[in-house]
VEXDREN-2710 file (C-alpha; in Angstrom, 1 decimal):
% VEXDREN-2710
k/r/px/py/pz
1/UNK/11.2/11.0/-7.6
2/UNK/9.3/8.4/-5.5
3/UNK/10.5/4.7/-4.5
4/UNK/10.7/2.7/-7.8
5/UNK/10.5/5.2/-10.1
6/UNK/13.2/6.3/-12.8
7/UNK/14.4/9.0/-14.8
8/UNK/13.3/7.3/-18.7
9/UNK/11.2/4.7/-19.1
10/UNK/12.3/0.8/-18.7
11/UNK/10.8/0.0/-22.0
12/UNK/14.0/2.0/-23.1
13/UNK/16.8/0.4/-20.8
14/UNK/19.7/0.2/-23.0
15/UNK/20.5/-3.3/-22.9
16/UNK/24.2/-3.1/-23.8
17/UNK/26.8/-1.7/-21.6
18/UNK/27.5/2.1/-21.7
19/UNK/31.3/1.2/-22.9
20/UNK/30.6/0.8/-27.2
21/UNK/34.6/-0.5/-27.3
22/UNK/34.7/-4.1/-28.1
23/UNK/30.9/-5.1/-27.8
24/UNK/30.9/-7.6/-30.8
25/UNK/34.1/-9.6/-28.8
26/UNK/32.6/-9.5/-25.4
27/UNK/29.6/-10.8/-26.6
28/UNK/31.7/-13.5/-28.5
29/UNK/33.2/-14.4/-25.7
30/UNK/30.2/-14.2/-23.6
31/UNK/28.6/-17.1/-25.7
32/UNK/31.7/-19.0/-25.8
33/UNK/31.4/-19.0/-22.2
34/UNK/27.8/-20.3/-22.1
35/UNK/28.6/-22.9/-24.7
36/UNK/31.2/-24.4/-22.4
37/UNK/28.8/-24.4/-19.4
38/UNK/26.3/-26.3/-20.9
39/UNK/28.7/-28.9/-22.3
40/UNK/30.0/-29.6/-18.5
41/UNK/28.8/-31.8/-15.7
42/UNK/26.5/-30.5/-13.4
43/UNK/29.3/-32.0/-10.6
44/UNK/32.5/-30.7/-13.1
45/UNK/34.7/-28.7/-10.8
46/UNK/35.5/-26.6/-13.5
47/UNK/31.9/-25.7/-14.2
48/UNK/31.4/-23.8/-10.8
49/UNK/34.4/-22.1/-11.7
50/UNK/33.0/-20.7/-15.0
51/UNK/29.6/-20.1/-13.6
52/UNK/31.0/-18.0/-10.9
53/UNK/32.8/-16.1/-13.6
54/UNK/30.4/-15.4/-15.6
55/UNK/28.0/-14.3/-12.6
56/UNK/31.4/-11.9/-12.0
57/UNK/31.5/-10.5/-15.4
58/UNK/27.8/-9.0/-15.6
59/UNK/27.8/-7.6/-11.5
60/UNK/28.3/-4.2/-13.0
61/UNK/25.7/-4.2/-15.4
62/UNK/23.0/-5.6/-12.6
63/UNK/24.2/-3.0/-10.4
64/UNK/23.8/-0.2/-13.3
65/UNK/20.1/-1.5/-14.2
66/UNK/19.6/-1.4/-10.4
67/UNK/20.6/2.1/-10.4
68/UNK/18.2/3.3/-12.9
69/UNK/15.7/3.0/-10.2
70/UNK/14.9/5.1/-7.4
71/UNK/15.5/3.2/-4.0
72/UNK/13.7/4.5/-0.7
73/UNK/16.1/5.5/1.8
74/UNK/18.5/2.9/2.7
75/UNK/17.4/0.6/0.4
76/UNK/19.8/1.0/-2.5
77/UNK/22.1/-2.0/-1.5
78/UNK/18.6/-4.2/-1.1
79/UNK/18.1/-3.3/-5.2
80/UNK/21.5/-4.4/-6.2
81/UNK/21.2/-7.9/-4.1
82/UNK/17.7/-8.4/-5.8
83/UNK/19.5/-7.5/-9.4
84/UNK/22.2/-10.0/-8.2
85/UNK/19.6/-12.7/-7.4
86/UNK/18.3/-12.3/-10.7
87/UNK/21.3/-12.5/-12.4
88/UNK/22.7/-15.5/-10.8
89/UNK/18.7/-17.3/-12.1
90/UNK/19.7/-16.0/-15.5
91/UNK/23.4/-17.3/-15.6
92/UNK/21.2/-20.4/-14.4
93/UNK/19.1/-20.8/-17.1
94/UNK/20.2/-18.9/-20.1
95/UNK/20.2/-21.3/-22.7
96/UNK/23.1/-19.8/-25.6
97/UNK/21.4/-21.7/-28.4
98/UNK/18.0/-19.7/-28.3
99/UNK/19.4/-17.0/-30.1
100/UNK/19.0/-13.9/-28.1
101/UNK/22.7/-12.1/-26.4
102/UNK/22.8/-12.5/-22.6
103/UNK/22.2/-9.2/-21.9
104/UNK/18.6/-9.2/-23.8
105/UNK/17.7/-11.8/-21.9
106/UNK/19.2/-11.2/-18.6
107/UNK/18.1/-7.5/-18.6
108/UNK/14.3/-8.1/-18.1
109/UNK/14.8/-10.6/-15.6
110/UNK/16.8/-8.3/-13.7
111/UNK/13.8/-5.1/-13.7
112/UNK/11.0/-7.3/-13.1
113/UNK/12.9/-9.0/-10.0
114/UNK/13.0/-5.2/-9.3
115/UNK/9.7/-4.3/-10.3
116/UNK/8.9/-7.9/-7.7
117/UNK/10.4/-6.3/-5.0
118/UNK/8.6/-2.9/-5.3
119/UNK/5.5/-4.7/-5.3
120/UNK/5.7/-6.8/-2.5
121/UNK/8.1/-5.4/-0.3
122/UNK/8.5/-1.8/-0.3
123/UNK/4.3/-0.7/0.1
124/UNK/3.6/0.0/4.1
125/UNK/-0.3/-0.4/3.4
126/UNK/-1.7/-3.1/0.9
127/UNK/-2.8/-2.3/-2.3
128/UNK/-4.1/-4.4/-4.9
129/UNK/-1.0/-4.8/-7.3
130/UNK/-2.9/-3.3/-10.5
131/UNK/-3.1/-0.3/-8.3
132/UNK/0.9/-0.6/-7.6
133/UNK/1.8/-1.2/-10.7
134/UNK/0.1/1.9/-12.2
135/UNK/1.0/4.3/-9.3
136/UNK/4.8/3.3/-10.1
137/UNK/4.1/4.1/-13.8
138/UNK/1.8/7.1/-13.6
139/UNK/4.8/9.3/-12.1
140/UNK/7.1/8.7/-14.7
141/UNK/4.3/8.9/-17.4
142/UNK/3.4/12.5/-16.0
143/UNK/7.4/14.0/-16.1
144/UNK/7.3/12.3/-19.7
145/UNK/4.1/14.1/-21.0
146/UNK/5.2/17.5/-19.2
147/UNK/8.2/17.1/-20.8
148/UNK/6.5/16.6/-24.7
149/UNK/3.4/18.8/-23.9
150/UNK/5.5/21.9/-22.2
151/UNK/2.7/21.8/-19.3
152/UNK/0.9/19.2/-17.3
153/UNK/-0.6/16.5/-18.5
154/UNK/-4.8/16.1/-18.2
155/UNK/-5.9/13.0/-16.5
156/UNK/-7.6/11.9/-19.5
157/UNK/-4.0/12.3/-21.4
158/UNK/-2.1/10.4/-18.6
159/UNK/-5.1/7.5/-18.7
160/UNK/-4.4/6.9/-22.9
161/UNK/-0.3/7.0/-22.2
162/UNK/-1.1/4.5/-19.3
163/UNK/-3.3/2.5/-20.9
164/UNK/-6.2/2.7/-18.5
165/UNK/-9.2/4.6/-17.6
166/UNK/-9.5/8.1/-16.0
167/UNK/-11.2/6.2/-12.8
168/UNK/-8.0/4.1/-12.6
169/UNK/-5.7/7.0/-13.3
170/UNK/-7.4/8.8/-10.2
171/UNK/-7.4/5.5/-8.2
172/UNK/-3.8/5.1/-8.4
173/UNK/-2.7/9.0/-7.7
174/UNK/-4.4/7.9/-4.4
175/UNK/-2.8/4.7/-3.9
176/UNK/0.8/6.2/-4.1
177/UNK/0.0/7.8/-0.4
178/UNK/-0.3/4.3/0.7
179/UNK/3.4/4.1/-0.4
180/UNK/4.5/5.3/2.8
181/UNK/3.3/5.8/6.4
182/UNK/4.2/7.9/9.0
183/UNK/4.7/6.6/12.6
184/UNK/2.3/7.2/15.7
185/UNK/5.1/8.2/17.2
186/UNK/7.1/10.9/15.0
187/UNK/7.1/13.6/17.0
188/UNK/5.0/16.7/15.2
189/UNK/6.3/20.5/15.9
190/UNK/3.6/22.3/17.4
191/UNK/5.5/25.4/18.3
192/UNK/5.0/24.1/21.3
193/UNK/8.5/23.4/23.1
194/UNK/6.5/19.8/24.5
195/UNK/6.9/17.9/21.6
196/UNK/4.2/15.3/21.4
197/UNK/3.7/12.5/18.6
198/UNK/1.7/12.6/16.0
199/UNK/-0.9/9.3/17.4
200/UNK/-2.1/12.1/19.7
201/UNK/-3.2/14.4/16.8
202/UNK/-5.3/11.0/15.9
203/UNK/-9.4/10.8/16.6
204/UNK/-10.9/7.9/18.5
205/UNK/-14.3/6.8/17.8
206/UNK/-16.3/8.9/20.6
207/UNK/-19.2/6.8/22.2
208/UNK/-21.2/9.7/23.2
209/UNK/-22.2/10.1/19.2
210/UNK/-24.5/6.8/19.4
211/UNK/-26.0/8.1/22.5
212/UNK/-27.1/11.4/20.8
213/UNK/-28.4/9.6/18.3
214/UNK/-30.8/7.6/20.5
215/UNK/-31.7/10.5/22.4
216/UNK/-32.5/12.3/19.1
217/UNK/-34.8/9.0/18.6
218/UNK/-36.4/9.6/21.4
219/UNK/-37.2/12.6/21.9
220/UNK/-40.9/12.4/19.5
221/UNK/-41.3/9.2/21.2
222/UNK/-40.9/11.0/24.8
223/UNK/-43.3/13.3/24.1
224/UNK/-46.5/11.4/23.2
225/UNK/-46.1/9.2/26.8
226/UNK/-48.9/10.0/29.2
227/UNK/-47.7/12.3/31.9
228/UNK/-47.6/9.5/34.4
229/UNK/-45.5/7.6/32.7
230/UNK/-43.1/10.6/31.7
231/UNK/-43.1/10.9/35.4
232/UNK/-42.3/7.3/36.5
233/UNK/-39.3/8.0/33.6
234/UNK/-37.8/10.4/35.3
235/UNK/-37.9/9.4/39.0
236/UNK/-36.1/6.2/37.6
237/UNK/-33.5/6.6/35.4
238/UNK/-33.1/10.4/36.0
239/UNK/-33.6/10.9/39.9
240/UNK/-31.7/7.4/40.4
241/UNK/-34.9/6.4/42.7
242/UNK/-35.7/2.5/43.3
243/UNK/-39.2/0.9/42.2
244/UNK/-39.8/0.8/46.1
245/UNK/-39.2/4.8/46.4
246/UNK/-41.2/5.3/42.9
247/UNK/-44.3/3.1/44.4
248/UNK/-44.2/4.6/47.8
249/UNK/-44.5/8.3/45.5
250/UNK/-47.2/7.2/43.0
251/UNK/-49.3/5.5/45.4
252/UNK/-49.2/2.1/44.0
253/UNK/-47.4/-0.9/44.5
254/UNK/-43.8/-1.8/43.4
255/UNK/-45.1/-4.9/41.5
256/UNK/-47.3/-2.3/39.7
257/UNK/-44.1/-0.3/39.3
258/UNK/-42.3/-2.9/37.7
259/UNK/-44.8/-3.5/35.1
260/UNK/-45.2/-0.1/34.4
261/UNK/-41.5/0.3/33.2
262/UNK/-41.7/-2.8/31.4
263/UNK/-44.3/-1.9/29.2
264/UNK/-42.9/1.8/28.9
265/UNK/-39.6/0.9/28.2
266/UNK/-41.1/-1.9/25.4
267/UNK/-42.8/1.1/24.2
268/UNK/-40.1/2.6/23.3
269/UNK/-37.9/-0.2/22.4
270/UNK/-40.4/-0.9/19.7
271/UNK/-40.9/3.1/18.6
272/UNK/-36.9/3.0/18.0
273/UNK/-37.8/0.2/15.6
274/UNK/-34.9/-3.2/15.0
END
């Protein structure tokens, strides 16, 4: 299972601790606790006190929702201080008269700080955060279909699940390589007992390829030049000779020479086309 993925889907986080035992009271006293906290001073003494305890009291459940997610390696305790940081905003601003228990409403805060972090912090190349969002989805909707279907699910199956189209569903199988990258310099096993790193397995851009092209180019355009000029050609750029040596071998003079490759090389320059 891949970075930020989990086992069921979040849409189905239980939002109660696992222990049934005495649920109805510790939500009572949950809410008491609130209550209080809202009555107080923000510079009440007593307040900090109660904040702090209440942040206490849920530390195992933000730990447990950060669990349900798959961390990358060594980056378990960085989910539980980004569940923490979202529990201490929703002991912030929980408000106890709006009706809903502090676990509903700290419970989504605390997976989409998570979801946050997957996002933005965990991705070693860029990619467009639709694309992130459905690559981190499209794992656990493919286990979940396999599961219901007994095989594996089409594309066009895991595009209706995912809500999106078979283009995206395609898109963001690709985008989960971006997850990770490998370094230029892990070493790769050749069976070779010289280890050498993977950056030398890694093409350059080789200039040569231009100049084959404009060879290529010129080769038709090459061919139609009067035999002179073919031969002032090569006794310049071939042979290495000067204009001097080229007029002294032609019979004319380098002045003539000079014009001679201008207008040949112009020739040319304008056969190539822009």
């Amino acid at each position: 299972m891949t970075a930020g993925e989990r086992a069921t889907d979040l849409d189905h986080l239980p939002t109660e601790p696992a222990d049934p035992s005495g649920r109805a009271e510790q939500r009572a006293e949950t809410l008491r606790k609130f209550r209080e906290l809202a009555r107080m001073a923000p510079d009440d003494a007593k307040r900090a006190v109660l904040r702090e305890e209440l942040i206490a009291d849920h530390m195992n459940y933000a730990r447990y929702v950060a669990a349900r997610f798959s961390a990358p390696p060594g980056a378990a305790e960085d989910l539980s201080q980004v569940a923490y940081l979202a529990l201490v905003k929703a002991v912030d601003n929980y408000d106890p008269d709006y009706g809903v228990a502090f676990i509903g409403y700290v419970t989504p805060m605390i997976t989409g700080e998570i979801k946050r972090y997957f996002r933005d912090s965990t991705w070693d190349v860029h990619v467009p955060r639709r694309m992130q969002e459905l690559s981190l989805a499209l794992r656990g909707a493919t286990e979940d279909l396999a599961h219901k279907l007994g095989r594996s699910p089409t594309v066009e199956e895991l595009a209706v699940r995912l809500e999106a189209t078979v283009e995206e569903v395609v898109e963001a199988a690709d985008a989960a390589n971006a997850y990770s990258a490998a370094s230029l310099d892990r070493p790769v096993d050749n069976g070779d007992e010289h280890g050498v790193a993977l950056g030398e397995f890694v093409g350059a851009e080789d200039a040569g390829f231009e100049g084959v092209v404009d060879r290529t180019a010129l080769k038709p355009l090459l061919a139609r030049l009067p035999e002179r000029d073919k031969r002032i050609l090569m006794m310049r750029f071939f042979r290495g000779m000067t204009q001097s040596q080229i007029a002294e071998e032609i019979g004319v003079s380098q002045m003539q020479v000079s014009r001679l490759l201008t207008r040949i090389l112009t020739e040319l320059r304008e056969g190539l086309g822009p």
